[in-house]
VOBAPA-342368 format. One line per 10 residues: number of its first residue (from 1); for each residue x, y, z of C-alpha. Coordinates in steps of 0.25 Angstrom, whole numbers, plus 5000, padded with zeros to 4 digits. Layout:
REM residues N
NUM) X,Y,Z ~ ...
//
This chain:
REM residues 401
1) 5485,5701,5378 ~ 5490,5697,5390 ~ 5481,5704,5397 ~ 5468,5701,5390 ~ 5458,5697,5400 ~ 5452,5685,5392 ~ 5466,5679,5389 ~ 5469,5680,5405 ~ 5455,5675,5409 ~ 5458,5663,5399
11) 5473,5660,5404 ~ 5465,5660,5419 ~ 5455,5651,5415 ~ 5463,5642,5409 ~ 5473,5641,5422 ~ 5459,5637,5430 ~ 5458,5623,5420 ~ 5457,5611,5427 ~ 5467,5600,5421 ~ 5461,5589,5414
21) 5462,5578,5423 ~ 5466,5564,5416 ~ 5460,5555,5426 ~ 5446,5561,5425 ~ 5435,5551,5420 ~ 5423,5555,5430 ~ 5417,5568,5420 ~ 5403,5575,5418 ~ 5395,5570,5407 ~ 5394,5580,5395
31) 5382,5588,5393 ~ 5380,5582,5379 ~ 5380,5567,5385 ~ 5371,5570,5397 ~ 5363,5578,5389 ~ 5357,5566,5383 ~ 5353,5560,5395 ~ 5358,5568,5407 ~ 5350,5558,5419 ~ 5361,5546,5414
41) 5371,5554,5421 ~ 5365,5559,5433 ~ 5363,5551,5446 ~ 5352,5548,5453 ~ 5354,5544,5466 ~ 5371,5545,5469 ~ 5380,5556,5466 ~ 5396,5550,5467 ~ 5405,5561,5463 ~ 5405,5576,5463
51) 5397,5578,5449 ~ 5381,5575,5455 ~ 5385,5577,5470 ~ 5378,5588,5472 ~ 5362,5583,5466 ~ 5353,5585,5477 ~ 5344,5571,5472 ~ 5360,5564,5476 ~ 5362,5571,5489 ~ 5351,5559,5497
61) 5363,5549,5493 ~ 5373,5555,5500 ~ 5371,5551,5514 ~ 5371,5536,5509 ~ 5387,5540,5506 ~ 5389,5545,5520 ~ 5381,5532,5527 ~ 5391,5524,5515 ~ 5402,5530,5519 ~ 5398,5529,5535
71) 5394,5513,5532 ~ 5409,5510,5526 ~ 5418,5519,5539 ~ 5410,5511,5549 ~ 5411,5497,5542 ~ 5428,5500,5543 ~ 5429,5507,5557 ~ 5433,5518,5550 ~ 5422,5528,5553 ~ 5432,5535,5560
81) 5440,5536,5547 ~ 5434,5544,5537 ~ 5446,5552,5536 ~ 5454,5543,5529 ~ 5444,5540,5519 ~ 5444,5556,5518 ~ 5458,5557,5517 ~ 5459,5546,5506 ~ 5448,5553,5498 ~ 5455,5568,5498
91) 5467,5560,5493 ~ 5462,5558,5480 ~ 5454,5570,5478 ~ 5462,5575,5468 ~ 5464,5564,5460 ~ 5446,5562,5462 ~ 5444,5577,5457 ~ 5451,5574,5446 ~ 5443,5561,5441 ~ 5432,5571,5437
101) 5432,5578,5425 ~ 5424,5592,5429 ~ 5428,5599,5441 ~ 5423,5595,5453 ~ 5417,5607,5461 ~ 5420,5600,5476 ~ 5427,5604,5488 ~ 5439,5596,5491 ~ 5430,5589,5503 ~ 5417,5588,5497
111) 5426,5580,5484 ~ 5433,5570,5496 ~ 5418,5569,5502 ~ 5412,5564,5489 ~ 5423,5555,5484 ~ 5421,5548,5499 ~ 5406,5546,5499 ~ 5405,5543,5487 ~ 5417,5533,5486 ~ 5412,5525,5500
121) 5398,5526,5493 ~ 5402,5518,5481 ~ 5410,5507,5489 ~ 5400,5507,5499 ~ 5387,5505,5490 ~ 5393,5493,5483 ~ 5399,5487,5496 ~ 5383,5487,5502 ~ 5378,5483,5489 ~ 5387,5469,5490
131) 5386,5468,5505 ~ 5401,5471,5507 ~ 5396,5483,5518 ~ 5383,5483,5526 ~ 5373,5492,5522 ~ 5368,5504,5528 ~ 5353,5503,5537 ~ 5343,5506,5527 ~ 5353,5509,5515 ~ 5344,5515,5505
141) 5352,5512,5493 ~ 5349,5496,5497 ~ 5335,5498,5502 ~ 5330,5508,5488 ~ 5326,5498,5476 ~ 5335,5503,5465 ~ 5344,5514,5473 ~ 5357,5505,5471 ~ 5354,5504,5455 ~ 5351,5521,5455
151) 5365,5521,5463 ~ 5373,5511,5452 ~ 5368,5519,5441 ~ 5373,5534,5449 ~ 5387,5527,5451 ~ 5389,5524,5437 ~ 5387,5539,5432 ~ 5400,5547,5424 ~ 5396,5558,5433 ~ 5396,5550,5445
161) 5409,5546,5450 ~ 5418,5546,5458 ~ 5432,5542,5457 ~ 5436,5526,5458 ~ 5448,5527,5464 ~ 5440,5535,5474 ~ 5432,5521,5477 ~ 5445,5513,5476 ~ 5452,5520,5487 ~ 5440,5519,5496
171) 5440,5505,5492 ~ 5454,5503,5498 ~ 5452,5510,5509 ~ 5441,5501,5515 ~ 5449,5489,5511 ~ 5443,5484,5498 ~ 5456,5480,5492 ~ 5451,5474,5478 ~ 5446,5486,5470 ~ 5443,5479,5457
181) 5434,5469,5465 ~ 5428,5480,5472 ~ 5427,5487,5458 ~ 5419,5474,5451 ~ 5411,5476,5464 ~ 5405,5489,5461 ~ 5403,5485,5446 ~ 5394,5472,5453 ~ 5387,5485,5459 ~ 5385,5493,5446
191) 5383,5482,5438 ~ 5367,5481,5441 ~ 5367,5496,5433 ~ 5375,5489,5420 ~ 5366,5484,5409 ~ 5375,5473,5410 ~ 5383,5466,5420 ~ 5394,5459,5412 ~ 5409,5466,5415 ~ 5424,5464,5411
201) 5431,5456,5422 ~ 5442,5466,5422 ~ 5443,5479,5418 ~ 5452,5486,5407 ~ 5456,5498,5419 ~ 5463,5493,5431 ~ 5453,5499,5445 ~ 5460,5510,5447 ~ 5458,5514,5434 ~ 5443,5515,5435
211) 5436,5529,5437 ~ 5423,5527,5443 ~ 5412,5517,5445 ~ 5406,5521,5429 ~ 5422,5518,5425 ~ 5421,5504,5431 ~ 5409,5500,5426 ~ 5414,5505,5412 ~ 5428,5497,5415 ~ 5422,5483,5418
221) 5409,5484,5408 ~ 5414,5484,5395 ~ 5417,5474,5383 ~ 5423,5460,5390 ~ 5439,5460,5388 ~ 5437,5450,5376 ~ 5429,5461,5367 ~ 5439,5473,5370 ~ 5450,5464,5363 ~ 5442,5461,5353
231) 5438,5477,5353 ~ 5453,5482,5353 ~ 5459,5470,5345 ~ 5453,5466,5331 ~ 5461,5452,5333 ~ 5453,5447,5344 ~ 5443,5437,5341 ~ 5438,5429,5353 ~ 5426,5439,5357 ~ 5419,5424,5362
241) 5419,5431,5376 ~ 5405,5441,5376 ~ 5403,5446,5391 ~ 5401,5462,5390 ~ 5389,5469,5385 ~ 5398,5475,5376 ~ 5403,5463,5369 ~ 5393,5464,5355 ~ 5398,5456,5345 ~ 5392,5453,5332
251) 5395,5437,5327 ~ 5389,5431,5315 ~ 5378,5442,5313 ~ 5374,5443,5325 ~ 5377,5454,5335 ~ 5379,5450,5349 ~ 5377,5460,5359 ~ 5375,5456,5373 ~ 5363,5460,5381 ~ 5362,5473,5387
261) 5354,5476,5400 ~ 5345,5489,5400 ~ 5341,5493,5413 ~ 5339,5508,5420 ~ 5353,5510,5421 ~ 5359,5508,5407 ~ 5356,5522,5400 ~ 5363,5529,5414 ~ 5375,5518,5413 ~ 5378,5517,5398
271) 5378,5533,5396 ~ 5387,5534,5409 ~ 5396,5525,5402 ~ 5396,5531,5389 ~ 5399,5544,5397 ~ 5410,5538,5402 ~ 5417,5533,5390 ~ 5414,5549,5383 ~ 5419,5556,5393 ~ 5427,5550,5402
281) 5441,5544,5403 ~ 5438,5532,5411 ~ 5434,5525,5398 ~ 5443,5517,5389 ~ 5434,5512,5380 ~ 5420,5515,5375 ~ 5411,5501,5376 ~ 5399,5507,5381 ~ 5399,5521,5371 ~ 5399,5510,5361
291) 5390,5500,5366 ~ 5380,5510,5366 ~ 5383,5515,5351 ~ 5382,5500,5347 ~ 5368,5500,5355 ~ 5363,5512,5350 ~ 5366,5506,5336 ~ 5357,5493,5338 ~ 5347,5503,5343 ~ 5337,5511,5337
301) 5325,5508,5342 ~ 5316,5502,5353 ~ 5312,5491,5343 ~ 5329,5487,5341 ~ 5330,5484,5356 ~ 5318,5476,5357 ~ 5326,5469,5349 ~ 5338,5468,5357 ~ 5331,5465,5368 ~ 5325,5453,5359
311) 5338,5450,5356 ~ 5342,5450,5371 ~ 5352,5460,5368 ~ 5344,5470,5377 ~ 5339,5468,5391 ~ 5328,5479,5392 ~ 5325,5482,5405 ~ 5321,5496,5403 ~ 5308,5490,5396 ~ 5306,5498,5385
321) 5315,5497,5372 ~ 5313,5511,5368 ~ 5321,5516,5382 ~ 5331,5508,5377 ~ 5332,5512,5361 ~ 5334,5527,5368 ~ 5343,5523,5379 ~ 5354,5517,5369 ~ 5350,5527,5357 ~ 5354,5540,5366
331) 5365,5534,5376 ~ 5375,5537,5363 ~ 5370,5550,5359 ~ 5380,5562,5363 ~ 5391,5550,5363 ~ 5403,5549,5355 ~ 5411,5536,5351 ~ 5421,5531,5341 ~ 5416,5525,5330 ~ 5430,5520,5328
341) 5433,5514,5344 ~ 5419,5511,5343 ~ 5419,5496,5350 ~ 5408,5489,5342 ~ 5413,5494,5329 ~ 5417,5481,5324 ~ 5403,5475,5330 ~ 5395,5486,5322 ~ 5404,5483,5309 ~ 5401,5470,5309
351) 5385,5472,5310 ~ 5385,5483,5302 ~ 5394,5474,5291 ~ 5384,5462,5294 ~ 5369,5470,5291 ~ 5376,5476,5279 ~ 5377,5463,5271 ~ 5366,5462,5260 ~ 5357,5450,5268 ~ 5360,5456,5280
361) 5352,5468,5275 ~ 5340,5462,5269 ~ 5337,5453,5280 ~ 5339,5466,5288 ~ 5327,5473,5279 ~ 5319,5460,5278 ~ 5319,5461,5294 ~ 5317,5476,5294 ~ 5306,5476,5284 ~ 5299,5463,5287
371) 5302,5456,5300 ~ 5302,5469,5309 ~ 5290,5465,5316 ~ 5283,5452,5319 ~ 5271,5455,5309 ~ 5280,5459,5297 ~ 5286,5446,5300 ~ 5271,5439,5299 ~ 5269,5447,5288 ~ 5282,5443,5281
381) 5280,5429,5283 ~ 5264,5427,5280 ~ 5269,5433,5266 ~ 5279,5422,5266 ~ 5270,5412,5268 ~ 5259,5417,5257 ~ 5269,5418,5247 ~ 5274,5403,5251 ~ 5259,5400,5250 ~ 5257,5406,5237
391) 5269,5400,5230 ~ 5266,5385,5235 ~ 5252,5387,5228 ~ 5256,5392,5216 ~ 5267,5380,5217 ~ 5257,5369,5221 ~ 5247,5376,5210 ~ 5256,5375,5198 ~ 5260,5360,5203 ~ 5244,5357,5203
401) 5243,5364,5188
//
């Protein structure tokens, strides 16, 4: 048996295995999530990383990188310097290779190159965009009406990453000291693609925790610190603070959910989060899996977010309720969560307690069956008043007889 072909070609196999690298969060999106709507995950203007490099529509962005990476040598005198720059990025090659989950079919220059360009680009393009570099004569991604919001949404793909310490050691080397304000920095930058602006002051993860740009916007855009304690310990009661899209409460019978700002971007952003908290180890907890199963919840229908748009629960600037209704009933299909870590358990107990009780119910079906639209309303009310009618003649009738 030692011999047998199959057992041998298994044992070589099997010495061929890469380790499982612990420290890996940047990973492909599964087949049966992009599957449901693969153009979420693809970008459209910028490849960052080694996974979408190669796409001939990417390749026009490339010379920006070099003209980026040219702009920032001349602005330090060091033009002459590259190499050390080099020599900084070949350091942590290892280390970079071993932040992506898949293989990563590059020679060892080609992978030093990318992490370079790609690295300066970033620091580069939020640097420009708040005036702390010049720009570039006739800098197309300032002079193209909505190039800088296509380029947001590319930066903010799972499959389009780079490491962040990659960025924080270039950070250091052309002396930007503070990271962390150089991190809130880059979430001023990103946050024009966010269907809400409102962020933690401080994250959970200290910087050099953070694993790429969709991590840090993922670290910082979650529940205010107020509504995790609440979450994680049963014996807070002060929950007064609401200051995060994610901090739905329901009070007195009535659910409070604060508004949420639909734009271009939100299906691309929400399902790149989502992936993120599936498959990834960057993520601690699940905020936005849930958000979106709460959502999907409350919505059924074009007709349910009119009236969250009513309620000014919804900001619609898509225009069109249906593209909405679609957008939140599929950004959960294919996805997994725990019913039992689910964050807005407690919330949906609460309703689902509240809409049970006996009145509750009946004014549910008296507004189902008879106040659904404005002319069952009319209608209602008109037969009100007849009967009202009919019952003071027959009163002032028999007080006559």
């Amino acid at each position: 048996m030692a011999d047998d072909p199959v057992l041998i070609n298994i044992t070589e196999m099997i010495a061929k295995l890469s380790p499982i690298q612990p420290e890996s969060c940047i990973c492909k999106v599964p087949n049966h999530l992009r599957k449901v709507d693969e153009e979420a995950y693809e970008p459209q203007q910028l490849a960052i990383g080694p996974y979408h490099r190669d796409k001939v529509h990417l390749k026009a962005m490339e010379e920006n990188k070099l003209r980026y990476l040219q702009k920032l040598l001349e602005e330090r005198g060091e033009i002459n310097d590259g190499p050390k720059y080099v020599k900084a990025m070949r350091k942590l090659e290892t280390r970079a290779r071993n932040w992506y989950t898949d293989p990563i079919n590059l020679e060892s220059d080609d992978f030093i190159k990318m992490m370079l360009l790609d690295g300066c680009f970033i620091i580069q393009l939020i640097r420009m965009h708040f005036g702390m570099s010049s720009r570039v004569d006739n800098d197309p991604i300032f002079k193209v009406i909505g190039l800088r919001s296509s380029l947001r949404c590319d930066l903010l793909l799972l499959e389009n990453q780079i490491p962040f310490f990659v960025v924080l050691k270039l950070l250091g080397m052309i002396g930007i000291s503070d990271e962390e304000d150089f991190a809130r920095t880059i979430l001023k930058f990103l946050k024009y693609t966010l269907p809400d602006s409102r962020f933690s002051e401080d994250g959970v993860k200290s910087i050099n925790e953070i694993g790429h740009l969709l991590d840090l916007i993922h670290e910082y855009w979650r529940p205010s610190p107020i509504e995790i304690t609440a979450y994680r310990n049963t014996k807070a009661t002060d929950t007064s603070l609401t200051q995060s899209l994610f901090d739905i409460k329901f009070e007195k019978g009535t659910l409070k959910i604060p508004t949420l700002e639909i734009n271009h971007w939100t299906n691309c952003l929400l399902r790149n989060l989502i992936a993120l908290e599936q498959f990834s180890s960057c993520g601690d907890i699940t905020h936005i899996t849930d958000y979106a199963v709460f959502m999907d919840c409350l919505i059924n229908s074009a007709k349910d977010v009119e009236i969250l748009t009513h309620r000014g629960i919804v900001n619609n600037n898509l225009g069109n309720d249906e593209a909405v209704a679609t957008m939140f009933n599929r950004l959960t299909d294919s996805v997994t969560y725990s019913s039992e870590k689910y964050y807005y358990r407690e919330v949906s107990d609460k309703v689902n307690a509240y809409s049970g009780g006996r009145w509750n119910k009946r004014l549910a079906n008296l507004n189902h069956y008879y106040f659904n639209s404005p002319w069952a309303l009319i209608s209602v009310l008109a037969a009100a008043v007849i009967l009202l009618l009919t019952l003071m003649q027959t009163i002032f009738s028999g007080i006559a007889l």
